[in-house]
N, C-alpha and C positions, 0 to 999 in steps of 0.2 A: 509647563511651557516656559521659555527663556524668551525675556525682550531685553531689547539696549536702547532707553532713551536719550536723547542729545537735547538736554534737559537744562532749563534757567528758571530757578526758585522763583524769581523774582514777575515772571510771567504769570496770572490766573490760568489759562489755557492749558501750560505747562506744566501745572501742580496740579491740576483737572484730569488728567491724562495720566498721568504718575499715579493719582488715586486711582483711577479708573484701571489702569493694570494690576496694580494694590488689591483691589477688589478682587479684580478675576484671578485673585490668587496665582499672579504669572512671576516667576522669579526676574527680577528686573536687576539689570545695571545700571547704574545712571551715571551718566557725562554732563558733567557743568561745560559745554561746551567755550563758554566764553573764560575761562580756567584751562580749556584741554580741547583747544580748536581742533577740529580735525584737517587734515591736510586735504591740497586740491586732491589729489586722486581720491581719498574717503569722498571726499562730497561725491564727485562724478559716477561715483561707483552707489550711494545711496540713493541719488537721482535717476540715475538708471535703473536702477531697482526699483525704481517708486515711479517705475515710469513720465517721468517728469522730468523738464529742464531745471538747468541753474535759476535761470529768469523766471522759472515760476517760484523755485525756493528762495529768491531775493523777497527780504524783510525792506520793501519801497515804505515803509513809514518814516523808515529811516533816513536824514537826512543827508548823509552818505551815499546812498542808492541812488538817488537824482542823478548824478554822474555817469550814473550805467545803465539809464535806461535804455539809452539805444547801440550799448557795445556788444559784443560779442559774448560766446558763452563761454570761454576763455579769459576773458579778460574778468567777467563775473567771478568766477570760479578764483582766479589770483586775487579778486578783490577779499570775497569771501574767507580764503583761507589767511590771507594777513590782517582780515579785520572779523571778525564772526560775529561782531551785532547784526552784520548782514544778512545771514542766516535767519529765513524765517524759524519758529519752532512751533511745537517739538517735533522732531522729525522720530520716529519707532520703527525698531525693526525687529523682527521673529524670523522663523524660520521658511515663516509662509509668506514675507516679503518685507517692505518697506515704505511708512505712508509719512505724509506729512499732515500732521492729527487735528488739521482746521479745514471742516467741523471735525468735533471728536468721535465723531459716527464712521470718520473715515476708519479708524482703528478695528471697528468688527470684521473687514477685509482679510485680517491677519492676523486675528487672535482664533 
């Protein structure tokens, strides 16, 4: 099996998830997303897939995010794609979908 994580070293969660593919012996890509943002249509198109909004994959820890809590999904999605701390992570995806891996439980969905 093939995954592509949108992957920040610097996350526990993120390098949890990364093993945790690691483990189940899944050939993995990994994207340092905040090195190699993905563009607004990537995002919309892994959110849709992971059936989920922008506004649920906004990283609101973040101080940034305060700004958009009550914009649009639009205006989210341009924030996210010119700034990618806003990106919650990791977000995974296989051939059997695309989840955003908090809990990491979420990932048996698609492995």
């Amino acid at each position: 099996m093939k995954a592509t994580i949108w992957h920040n070293p610097k996350c526990s969660t993120s390098r949890k998830a990364l093993a945790l593919l690691e483990e189940k012996g899944v050939e993995v890509t990994v994207i340092q997303y905040l090195k190699t943002p993905p563009t607004k249509e990537e995002l919309r198109a892994l959110y849709n897939d992971a059936g989920m909004t922008a506004r649920q994959g906004l990283r609101t820890r973040q101080d940034e995010a305060k700004a958009l809590l009550d914009a649009d999904e639009e205006t989210i999605l341009d924030a996210m794609a010119r700034n990618p701390v806003l990106i919650e992570r990791p977000l995974v995806q296989t051939k059997k979908g695309t989840r955003l891996a908090r809990p990491l439980e979420r990932l048996d969905d698609i492995l």
